[in-house]
C-alpha positions in Angstrom: -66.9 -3.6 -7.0 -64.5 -6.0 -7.4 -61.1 -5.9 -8.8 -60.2 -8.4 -11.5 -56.9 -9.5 -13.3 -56.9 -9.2 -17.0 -53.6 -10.8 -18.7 -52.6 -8.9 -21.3 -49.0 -8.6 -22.4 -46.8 -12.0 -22.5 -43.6 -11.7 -21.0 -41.4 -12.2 -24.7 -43.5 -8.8 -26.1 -42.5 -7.0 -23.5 -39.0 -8.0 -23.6 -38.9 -7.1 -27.2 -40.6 -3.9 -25.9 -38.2 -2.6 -23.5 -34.9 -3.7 -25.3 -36.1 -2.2 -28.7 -36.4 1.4 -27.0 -33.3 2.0 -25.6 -31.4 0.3 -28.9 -33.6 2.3 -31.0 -33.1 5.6 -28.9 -29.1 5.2 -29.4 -29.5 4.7 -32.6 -31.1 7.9 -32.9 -28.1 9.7 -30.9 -25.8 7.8 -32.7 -27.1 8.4 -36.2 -27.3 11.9 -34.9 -23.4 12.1 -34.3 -23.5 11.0 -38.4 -25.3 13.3 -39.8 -24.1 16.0 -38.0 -20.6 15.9 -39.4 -22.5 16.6 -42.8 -25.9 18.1 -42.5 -27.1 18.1 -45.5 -31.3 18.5 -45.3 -33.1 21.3 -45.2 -36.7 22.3 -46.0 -37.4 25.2 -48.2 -39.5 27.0 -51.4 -37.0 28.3 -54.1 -34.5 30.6 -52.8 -36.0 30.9 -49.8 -34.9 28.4 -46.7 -37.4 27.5 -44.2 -35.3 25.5 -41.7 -31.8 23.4 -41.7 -31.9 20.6 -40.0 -30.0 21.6 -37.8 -29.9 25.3 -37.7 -26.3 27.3 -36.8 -27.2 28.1 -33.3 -28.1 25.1 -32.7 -24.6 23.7 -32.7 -23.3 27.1 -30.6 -26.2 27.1 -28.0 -25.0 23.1 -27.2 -21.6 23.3 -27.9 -21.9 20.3 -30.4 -18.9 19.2 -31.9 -18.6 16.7 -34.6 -18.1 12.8 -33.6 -18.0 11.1 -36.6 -16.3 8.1 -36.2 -17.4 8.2 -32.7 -21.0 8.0 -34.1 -20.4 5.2 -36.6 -18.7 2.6 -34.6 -21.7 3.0 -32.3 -24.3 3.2 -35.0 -23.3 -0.4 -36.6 -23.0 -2.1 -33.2 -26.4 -1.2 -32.3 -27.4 -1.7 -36.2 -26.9 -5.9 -35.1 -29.1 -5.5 -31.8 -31.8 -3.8 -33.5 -32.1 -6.6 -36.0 -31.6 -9.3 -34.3 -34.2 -7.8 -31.6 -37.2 -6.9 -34.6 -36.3 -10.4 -36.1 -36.9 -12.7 -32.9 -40.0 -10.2 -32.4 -41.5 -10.8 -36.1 -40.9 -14.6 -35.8 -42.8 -14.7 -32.4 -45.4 -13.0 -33.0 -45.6 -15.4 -36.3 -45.3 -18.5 -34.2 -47.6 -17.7 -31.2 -50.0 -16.1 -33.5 -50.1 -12.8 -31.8 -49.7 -11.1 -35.2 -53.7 -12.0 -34.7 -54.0 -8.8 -32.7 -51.6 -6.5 -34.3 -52.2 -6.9 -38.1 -54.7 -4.4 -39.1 -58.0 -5.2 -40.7 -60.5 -3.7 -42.9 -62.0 -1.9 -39.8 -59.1 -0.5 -38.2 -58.7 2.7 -40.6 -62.1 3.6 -39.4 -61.2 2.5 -35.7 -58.0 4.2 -36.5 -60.3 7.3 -37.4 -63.1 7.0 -34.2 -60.2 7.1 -31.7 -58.5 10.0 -33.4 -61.4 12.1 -32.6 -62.1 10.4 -29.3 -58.5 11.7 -28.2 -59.7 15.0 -29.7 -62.9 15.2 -27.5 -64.8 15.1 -30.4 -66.2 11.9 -29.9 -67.4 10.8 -26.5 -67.3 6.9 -26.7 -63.8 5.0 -27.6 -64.1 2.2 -30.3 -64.6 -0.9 -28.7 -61.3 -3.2 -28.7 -59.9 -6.3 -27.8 -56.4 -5.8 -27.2 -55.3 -3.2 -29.7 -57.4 -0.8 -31.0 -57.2 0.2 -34.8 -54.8 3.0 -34.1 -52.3 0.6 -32.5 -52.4 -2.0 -35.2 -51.9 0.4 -37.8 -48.9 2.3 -35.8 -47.5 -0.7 -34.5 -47.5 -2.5 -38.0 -46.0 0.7 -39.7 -43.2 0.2 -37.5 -42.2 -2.6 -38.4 -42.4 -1.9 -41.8 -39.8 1.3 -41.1 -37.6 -1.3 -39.3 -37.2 -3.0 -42.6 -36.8 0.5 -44.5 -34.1 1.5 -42.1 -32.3 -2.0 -42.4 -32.5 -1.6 -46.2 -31.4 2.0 -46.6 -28.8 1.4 -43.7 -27.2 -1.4 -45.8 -27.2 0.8 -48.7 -25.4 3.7 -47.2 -23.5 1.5 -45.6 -21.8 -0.5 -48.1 -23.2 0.8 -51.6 -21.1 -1.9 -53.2 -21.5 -4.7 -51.6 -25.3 -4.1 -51.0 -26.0 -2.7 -55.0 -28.8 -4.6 -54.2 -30.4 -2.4 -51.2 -29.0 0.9 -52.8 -31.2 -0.1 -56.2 -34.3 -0.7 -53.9 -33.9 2.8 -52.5 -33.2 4.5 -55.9 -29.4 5.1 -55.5 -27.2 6.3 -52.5 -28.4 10.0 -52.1 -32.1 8.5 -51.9 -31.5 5.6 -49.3 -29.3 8.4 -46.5 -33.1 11.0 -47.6 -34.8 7.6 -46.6 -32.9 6.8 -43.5 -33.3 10.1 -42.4 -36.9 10.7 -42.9 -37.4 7.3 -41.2 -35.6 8.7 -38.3 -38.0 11.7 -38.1 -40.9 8.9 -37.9 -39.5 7.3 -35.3 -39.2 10.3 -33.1 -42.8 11.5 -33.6 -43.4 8.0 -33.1 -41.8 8.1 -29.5 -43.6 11.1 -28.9 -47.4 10.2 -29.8 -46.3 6.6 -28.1 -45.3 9.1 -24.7 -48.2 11.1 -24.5 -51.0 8.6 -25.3 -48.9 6.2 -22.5 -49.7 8.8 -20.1 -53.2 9.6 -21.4 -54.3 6.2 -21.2 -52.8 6.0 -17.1 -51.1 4.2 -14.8 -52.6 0.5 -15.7 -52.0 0.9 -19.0 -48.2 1.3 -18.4 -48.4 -1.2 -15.9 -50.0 -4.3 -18.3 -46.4 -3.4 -20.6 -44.1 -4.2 -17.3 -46.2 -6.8 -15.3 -48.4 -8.4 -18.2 -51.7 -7.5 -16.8 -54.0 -4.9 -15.8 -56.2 -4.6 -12.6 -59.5 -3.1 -13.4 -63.3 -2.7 -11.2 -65.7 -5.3 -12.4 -69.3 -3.5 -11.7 -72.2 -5.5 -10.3 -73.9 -6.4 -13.5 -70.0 -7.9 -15.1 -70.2 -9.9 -12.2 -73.6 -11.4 -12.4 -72.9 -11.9 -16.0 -69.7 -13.9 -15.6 -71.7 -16.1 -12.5 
């Protein structure tokens, strides 16, 4: 066998990459230091409560005490570098074209739907794919789309006044901190799915997203094809 190159991430993505995950990470922490001075949410059926988010001993097992401003000064800093950072990355992928590959199509629900049940060993063969596979187009896509809910719910909560605008789009104040919050629950299962099927997929996968490429066996017959 003989080991080929395949180029497959250019260098800008995977800037945009790696600075959007530690941004959107402290984001996370720092919206965390918010809502924790007033913790509002919980799920439950009637008079019954399921779970607060967070519970009691949560706070007492780690001792949390409440930042607020702390949280906010950081929260708005970081608010700038995660626009500015999905804005260049939306108006690249618009100019090079690469939005080619990450804008789903009319297949990729039922791609979306073959590699669900690949990844659940109910299916033996993955979907076919060219650089994304329906999955990742859809995911990848969605994200963007919460980047603009949590700029738009953000500006609401953020200055109700000035943004009436924003806070009308998400149905008044108490909706747009609901939105902002169940966003932030998306991107956290988002990190998580993103984790696991990272180390699922291997080493080269990972690789491709720091050097660009991905070193793979060509068999026999690839060769003899591409001669």
């Amino acid at each position: 066998m003989k080991k080929k190159i395949l180029h497959k991430h250019p260098l800008v993505i995977r800037w945009f990459h790696w600075l959007n995950f530690p941004i959107l990470a402290l984001m996370i922490w720092s919206g965390l230091l918010i809502y924790w001075a007033n913790d509002v949410y919980k799920i439950s059926f009637g008079q019954t409560l399921v779970f607060h988010f967070f519970p009691e001993n949560f706070y007492k097992t780690f001792n949390i005490s409440f930042h607020l401003a702390e949280g906010m000064s950081w929260h708005f800093a970081l608010m700038w570098l995660f626009f500015i950072n999905g804005i260049l990355y939306v108006a690249y992928t618009l100019i090079s074209g690469e939005w080619r590959y990450l804008l789903p199509d009319k297949n990729s629900f039922k791609e979306a739907w073959q590699v669900l049940l690949h990844d659940l060993h109910i299916r033996k063969f993955h979907p076919t794919q060219i650089k994304y596979n329906g999955a990742q187009k859809i995911a990848y896509t969605l994200i963007i789309v919460m980047g603009v809910g949590s700029i738009v719910s953000g500006l609401a909560i953020y200055k109700p006044v000035q943004f009436n605008w924003a806070m009308n789009v998400c149905g008044g104040y108490g909706n747009a901190r609901g939105i902002h919050f169940i966003l932030t629950i998306g991107y956290v299962l988002f990190f998580l799915v993103h984790i696991v099927q990272v180390i699922r997929a291997g080493w080269n996968n990972f690789q491709a997203m720091v050097t660009g490429f991905e070193i793979f066996k060509s068999t026999k017959a690839e060769q003899h094809e591409e001669s």
